[in-house]
VEXDRENTOR-586271 format. One record per residue (C-alpha): z, x, y; residue number from 1; residue in one letter. Coordinates in nm, 4 decimals. Layout:
BEGIN
+----------+----------+----------+------+------+
|       zz |       xx |       yy | resi | resn |
+----------+----------+----------+------+------+
|        Z |        X |        Y |  NUM |    A |
...
+----------+----------+----------+------+------+
# end
This chain:
BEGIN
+----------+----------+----------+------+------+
|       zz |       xx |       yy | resi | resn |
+----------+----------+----------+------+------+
|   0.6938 |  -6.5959 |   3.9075 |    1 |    X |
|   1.0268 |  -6.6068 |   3.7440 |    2 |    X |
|   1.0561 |  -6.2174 |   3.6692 |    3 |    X |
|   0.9174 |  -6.1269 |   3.9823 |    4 |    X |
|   1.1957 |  -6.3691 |   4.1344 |    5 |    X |
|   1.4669 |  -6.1967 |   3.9355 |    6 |    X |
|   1.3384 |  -5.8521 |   3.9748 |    7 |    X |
|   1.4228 |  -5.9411 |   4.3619 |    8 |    X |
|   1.7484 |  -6.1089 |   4.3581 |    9 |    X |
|   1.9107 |  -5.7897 |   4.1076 |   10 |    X |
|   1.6830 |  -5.5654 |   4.3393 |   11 |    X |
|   1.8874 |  -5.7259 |   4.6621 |   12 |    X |
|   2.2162 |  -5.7275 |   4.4807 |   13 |    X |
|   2.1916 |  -5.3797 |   4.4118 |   14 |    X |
|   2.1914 |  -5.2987 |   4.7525 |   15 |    X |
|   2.5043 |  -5.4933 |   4.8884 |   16 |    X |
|   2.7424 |  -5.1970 |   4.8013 |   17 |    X |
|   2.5836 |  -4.9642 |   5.0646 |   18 |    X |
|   2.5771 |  -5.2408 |   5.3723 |   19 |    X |
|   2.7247 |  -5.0842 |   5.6821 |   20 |    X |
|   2.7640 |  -5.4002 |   5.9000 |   21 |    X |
|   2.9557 |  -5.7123 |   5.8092 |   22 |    X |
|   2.7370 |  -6.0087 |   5.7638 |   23 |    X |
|   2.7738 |  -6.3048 |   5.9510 |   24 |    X |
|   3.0106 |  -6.6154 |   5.8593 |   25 |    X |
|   2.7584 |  -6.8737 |   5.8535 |   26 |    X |
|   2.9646 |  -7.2583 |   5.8867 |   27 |    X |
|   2.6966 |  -7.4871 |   5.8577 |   28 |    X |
|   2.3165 |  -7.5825 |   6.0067 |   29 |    X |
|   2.4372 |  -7.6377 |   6.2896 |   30 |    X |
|   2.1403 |  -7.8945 |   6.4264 |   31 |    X |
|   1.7656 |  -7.9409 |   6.4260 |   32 |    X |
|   1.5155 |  -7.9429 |   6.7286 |   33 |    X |
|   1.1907 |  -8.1292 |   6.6217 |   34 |    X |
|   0.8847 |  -8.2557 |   6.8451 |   35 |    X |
|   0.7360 |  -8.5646 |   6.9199 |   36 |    X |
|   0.4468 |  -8.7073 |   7.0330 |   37 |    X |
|   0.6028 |  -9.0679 |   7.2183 |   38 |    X |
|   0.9940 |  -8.9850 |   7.3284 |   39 |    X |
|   1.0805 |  -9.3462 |   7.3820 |   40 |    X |
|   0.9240 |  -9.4650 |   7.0768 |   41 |    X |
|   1.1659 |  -9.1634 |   6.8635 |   42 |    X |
|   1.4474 |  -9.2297 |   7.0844 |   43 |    X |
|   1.4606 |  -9.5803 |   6.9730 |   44 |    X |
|   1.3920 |  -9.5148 |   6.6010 |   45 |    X |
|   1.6434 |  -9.2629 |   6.5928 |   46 |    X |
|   1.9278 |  -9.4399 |   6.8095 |   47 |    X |
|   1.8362 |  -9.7287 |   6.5799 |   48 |    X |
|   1.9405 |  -9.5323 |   6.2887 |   49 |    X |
|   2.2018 |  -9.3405 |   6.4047 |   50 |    X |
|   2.3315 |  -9.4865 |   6.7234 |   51 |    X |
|   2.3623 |  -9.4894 |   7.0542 |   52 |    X |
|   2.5432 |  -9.1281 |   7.0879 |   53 |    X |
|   2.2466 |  -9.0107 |   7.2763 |   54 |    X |
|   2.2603 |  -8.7798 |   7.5807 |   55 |    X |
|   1.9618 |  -8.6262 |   7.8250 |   56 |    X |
|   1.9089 |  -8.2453 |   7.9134 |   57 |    X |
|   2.0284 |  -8.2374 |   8.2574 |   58 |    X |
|   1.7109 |  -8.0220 |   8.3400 |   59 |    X |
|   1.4613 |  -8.1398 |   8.1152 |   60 |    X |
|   1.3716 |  -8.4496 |   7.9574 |   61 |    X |
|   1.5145 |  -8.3181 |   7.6357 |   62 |    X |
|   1.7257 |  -8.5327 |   7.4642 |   63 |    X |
|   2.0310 |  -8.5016 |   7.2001 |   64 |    X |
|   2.1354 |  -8.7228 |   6.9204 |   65 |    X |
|   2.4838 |  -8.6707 |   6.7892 |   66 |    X |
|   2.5443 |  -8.6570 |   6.4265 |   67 |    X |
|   2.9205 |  -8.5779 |   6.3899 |   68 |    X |
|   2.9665 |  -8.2396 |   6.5272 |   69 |    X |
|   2.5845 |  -8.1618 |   6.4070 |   70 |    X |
|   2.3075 |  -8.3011 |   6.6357 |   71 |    X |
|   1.9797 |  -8.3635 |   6.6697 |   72 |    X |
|   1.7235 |  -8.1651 |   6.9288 |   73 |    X |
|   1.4621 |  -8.4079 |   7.0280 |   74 |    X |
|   1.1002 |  -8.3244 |   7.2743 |   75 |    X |
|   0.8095 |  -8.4681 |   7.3294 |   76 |    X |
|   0.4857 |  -8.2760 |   7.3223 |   77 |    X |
|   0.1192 |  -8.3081 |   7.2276 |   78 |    X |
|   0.1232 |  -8.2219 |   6.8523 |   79 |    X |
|   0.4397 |  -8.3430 |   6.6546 |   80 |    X |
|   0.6385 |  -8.0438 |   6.4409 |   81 |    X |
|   0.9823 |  -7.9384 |   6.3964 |   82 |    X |
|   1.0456 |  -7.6263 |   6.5739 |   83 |    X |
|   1.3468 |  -7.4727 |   6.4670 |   84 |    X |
|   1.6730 |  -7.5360 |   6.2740 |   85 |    X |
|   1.9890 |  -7.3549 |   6.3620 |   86 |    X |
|   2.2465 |  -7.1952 |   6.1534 |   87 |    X |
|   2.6137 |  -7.1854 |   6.3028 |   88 |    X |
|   2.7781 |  -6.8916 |   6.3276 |   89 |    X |
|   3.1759 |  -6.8731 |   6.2852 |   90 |    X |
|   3.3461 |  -6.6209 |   6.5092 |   91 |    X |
|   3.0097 |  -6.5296 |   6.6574 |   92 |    X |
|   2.9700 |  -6.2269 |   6.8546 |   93 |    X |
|   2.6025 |  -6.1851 |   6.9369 |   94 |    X |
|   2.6443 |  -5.7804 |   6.9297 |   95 |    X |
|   2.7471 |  -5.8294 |   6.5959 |   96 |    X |
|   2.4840 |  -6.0025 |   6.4624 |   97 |    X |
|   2.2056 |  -5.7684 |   6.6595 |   98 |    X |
|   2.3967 |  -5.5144 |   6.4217 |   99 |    X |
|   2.3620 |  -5.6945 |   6.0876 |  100 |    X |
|   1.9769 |  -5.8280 |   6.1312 |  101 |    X |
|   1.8904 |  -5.4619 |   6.2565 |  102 |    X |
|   2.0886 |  -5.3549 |   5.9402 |  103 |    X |
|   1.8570 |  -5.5493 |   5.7594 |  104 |    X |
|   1.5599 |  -5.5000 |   5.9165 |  105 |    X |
|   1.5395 |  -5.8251 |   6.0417 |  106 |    X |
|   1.3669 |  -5.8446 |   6.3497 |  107 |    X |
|   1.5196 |  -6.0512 |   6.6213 |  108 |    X |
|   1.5087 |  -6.2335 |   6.9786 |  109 |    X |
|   1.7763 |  -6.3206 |   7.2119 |  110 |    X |
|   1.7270 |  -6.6358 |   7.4288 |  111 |    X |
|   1.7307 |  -6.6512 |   7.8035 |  112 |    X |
|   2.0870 |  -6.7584 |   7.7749 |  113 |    X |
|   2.1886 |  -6.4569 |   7.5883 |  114 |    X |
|   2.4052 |  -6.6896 |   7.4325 |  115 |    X |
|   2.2169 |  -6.7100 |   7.0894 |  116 |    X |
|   1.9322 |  -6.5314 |   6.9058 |  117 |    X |
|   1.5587 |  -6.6593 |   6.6850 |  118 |    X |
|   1.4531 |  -6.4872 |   6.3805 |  119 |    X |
|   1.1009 |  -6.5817 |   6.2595 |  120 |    X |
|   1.0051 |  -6.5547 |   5.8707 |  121 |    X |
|   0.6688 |  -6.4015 |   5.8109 |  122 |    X |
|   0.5663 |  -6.7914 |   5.7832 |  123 |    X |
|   0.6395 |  -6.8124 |   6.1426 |  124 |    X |
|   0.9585 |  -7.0137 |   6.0550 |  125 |    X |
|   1.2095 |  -6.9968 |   6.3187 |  126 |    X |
|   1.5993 |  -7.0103 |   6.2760 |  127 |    X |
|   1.8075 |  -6.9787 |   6.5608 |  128 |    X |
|   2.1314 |  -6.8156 |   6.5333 |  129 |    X |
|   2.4375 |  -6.9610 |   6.7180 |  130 |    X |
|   2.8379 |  -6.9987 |   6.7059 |  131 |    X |
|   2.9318 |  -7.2561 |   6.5282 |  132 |    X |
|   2.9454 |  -7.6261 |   6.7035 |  133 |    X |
|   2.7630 |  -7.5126 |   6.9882 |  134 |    X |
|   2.6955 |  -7.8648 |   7.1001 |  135 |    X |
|   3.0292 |  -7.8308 |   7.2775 |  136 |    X |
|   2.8685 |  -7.5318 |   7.4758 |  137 |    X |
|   2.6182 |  -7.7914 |   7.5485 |  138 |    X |
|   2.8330 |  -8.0571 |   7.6144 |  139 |    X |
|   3.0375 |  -7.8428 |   7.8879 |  140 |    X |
|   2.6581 |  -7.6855 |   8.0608 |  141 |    X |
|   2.4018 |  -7.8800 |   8.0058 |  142 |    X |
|   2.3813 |  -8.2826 |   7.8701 |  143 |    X |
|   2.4813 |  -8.5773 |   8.0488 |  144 |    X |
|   2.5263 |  -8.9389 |   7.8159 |  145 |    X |
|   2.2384 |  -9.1561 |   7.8499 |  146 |    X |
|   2.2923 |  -9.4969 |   7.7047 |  147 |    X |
|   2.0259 |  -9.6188 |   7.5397 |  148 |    X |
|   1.9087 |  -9.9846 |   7.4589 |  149 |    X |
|   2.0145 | -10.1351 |   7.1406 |  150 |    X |
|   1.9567 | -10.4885 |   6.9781 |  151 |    X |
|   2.1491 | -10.4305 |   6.6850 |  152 |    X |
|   2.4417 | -10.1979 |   6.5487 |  153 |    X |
|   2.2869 |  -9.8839 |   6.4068 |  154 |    X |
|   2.1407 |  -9.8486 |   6.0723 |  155 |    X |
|   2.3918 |  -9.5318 |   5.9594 |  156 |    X |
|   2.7055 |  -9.4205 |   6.0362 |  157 |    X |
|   2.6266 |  -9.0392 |   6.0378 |  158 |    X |
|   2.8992 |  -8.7564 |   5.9097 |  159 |    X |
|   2.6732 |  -8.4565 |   5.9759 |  160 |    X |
|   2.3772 |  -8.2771 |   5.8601 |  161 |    X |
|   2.3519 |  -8.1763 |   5.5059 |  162 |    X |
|   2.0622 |  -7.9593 |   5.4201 |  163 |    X |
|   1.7659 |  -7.8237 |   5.5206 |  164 |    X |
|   1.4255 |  -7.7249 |   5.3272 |  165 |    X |
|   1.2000 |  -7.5113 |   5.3835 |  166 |    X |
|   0.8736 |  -7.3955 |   5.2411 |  167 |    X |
|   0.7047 |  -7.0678 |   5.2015 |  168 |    X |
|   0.4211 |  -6.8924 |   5.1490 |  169 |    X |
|   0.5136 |  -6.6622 |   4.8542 |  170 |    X |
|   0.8670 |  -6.7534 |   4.7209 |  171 |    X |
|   0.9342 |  -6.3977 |   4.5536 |  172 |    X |
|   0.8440 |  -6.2313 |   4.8884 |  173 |    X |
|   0.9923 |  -6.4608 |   5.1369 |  174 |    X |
|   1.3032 |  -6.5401 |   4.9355 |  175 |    X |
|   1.4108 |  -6.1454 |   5.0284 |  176 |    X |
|   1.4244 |  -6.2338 |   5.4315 |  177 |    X |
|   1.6440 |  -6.5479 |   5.3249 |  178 |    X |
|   1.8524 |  -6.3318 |   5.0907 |  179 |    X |
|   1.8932 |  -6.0687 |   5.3651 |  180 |    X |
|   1.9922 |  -6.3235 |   5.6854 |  181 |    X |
|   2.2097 |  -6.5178 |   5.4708 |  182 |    X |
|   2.3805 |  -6.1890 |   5.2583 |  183 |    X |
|   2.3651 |  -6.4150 |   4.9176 |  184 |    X |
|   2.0555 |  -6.4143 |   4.6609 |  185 |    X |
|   2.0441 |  -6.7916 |   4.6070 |  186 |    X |
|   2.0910 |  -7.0203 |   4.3350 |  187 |    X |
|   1.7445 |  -7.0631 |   4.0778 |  188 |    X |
|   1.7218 |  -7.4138 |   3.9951 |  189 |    X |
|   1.3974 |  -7.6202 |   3.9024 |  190 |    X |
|   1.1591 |  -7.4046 |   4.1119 |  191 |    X |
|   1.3743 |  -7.3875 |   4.4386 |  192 |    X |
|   1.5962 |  -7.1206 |   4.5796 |  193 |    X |
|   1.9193 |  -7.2868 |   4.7116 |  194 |    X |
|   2.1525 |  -7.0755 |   4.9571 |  195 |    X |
|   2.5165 |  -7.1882 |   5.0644 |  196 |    X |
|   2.5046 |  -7.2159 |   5.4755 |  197 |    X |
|   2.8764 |  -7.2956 |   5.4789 |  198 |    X |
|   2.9458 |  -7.6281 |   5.4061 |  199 |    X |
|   2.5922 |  -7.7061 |   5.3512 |  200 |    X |
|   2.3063 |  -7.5598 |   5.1916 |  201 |    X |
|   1.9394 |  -7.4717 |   5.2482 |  202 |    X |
|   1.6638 |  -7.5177 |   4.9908 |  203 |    X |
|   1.3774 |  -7.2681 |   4.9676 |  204 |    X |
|   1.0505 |  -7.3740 |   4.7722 |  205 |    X |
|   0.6525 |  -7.2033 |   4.7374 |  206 |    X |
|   0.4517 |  -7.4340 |   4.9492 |  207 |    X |
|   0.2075 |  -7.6624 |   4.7662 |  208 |    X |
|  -0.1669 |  -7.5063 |   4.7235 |  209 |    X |
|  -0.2798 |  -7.6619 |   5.0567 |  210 |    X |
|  -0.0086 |  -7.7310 |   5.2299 |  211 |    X |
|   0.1335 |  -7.5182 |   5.5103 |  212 |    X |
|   0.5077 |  -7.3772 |   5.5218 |  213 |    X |
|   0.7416 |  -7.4683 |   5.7424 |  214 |    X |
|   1.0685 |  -7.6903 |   5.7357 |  215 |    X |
|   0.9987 |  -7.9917 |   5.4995 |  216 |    X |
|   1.2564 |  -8.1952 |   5.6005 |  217 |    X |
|   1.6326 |  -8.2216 |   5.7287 |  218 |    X |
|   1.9248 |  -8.4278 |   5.5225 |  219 |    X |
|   2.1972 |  -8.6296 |   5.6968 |  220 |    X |
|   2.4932 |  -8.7604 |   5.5200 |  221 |    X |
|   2.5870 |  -9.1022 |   5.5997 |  222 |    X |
|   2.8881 |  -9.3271 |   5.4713 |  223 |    X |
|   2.6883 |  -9.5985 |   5.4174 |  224 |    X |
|   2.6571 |  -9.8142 |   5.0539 |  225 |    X |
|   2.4425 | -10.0622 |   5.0503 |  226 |    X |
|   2.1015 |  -9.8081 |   5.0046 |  227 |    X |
|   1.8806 | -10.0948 |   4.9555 |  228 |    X |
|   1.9729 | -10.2952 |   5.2452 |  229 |    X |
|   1.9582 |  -9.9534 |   5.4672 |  230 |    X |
|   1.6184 |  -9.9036 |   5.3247 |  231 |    X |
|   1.4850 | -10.2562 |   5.4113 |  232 |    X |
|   1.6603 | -10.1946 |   5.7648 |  233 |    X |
|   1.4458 |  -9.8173 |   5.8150 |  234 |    X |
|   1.1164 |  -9.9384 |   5.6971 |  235 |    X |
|   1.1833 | -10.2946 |   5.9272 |  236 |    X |
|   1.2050 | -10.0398 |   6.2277 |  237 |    X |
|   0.8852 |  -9.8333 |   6.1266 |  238 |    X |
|   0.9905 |  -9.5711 |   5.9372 |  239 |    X |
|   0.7878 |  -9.5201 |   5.5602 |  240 |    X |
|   1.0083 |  -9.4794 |   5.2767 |  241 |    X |
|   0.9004 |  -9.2258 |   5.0454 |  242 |    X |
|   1.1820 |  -9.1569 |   4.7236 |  243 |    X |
|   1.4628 |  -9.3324 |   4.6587 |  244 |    X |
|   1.7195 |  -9.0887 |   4.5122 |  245 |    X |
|   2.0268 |  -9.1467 |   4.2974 |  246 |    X |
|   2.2475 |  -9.0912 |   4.6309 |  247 |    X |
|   1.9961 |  -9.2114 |   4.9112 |  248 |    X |
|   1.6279 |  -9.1944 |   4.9803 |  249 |    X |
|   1.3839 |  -9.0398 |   5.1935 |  250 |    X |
|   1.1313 |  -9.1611 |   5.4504 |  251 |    X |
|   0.8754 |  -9.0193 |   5.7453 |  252 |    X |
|   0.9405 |  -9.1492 |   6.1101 |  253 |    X |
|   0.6788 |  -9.2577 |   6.3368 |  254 |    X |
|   0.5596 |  -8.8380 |   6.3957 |  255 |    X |
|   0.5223 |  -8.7812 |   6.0242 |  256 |    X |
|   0.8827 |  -8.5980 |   6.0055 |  257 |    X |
|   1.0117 |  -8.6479 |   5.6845 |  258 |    X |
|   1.3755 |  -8.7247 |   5.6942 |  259 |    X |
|   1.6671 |  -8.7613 |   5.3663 |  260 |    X |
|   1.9566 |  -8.9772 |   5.3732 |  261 |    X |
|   2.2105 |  -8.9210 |   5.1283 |  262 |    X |
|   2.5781 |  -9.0951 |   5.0633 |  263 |    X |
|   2.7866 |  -8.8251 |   4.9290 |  264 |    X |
|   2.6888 |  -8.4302 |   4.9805 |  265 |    X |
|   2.5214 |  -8.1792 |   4.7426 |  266 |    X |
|   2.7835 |  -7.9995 |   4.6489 |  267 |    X |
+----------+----------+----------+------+------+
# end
């Protein structure tokens, strides 16, 4: 696997010189949109953790969970998945980007609003492709703030997502889309792929013999200290703690998601 792997990344390298378009400026991942199978019962797990800055899809029973100028997507539905994550764009100009993906023969969808764009990996992996912070394009069209119930102050005090991972099928093949969308061959280290997405960073790993690709989990940074104490606290409102890391530790909710908290960021 690792000369294939390497064969790739100088094979994509080699190409950079003769790119016509400019590549996007990616900021950060910009949020997450997962599924659920009982909204109130994720709403109050999640508003638990990371308070009450919650607010309602004025069309839809969607609802949005604010983590610093990152957020949350969350939607309830009969099977429990995450459907997308979303990469912020800085300066984004949609034509643009249509350029660059078609550049790299990416193929690519617009949404309805014409606002932003999906690419699927052959995994059928989606990433959405927005500006950057487009919460506040939210904020201005779409939400309303819902307040939601709260016994206690929240678990977290969240600064922002911090990474994303994501599995696929064959890492030497799939690792070329990644390389392509994101214009950067990725950093090797201990069997994972790991791309800069501005100020934060997406991990790229072979899926386990039996399990199926997809996103893995999301990170959020959080100020908080006391690890053990915030531990206690996530399993005491039914979450199932899974790794306790050097900097944080990481759980499943109530769906099976498998979430990472971290105190200080991977770079």
């Amino acid at each position: 696997m690792g000369k294939l792997l390497l064969i790739s990344m100088l094979f994509f390298a080699s190409m950079q010189p003769v790119q016509a378009q400019i590549a996007p400026e990616y900021s950060s991942v910009d949020h997450v949109e997962f599924f659920v199978t009982d909204l109130q019962r994720s709403l109050a797990f999640y508003t638990g953790l990371f308070g009450n800055s919650l607010y309602k899809h004025r069309q839809t029973e969607r609802r949005y969970l604010t983590l610093g100028s990152h957020y949350l997507a969350i939607e309830e539905r009969e099977s429990a998945r995450v459907d997308h994550v979303c990469f912020g764009i800085e300066n984004f100009d949609i034509a643009e980007v249509h350029n660059y993906l078609d550049s790299q023969s990416i193929p690519w969808q617009d949404y309805p609003s014409g606002r932003d764009l999906r690419v699927d990996d052959r995994d059928g992996t989606r990433t959405q492709l927005a500006r950057e912070g487009s919460w506040e394009v939210l904020l201005e069209n779409s939400v309303q703030k819902e307040n939601y119930p709260m016994d206690n102050s929240p678990i977290f005090n969240a600064l922002g997502l911090d990474e994303i991972f994501i599995t696929v099928t064959n890492l030497e093949v799939d690792s070329l889309f990644y390389a392509r969308l994101l214009n950067q061959t990725g950093t090797l280290q201990a069997g994972s792929l790991w791309f800069n997405v501005g100020n934060t960073r997406m991990r790229l790993t072979q899926a386990a013999p039996g399990q199926a690709p997809g996103i893995n989990y999301f990170s959020v940074l959080v100020s908080n200290t006391d690890l053990d104490k915030a531990a206690d606290a996530v399993f005491a409102a039914g979450g199932i703690i899974e790794t306790i890391l050097p900097n944080g530790f990481s759980f499943w909710d109530p769906d099976g998601h498998r979430v990472v908290i971290r105190t200080t960021g991977m770079f």
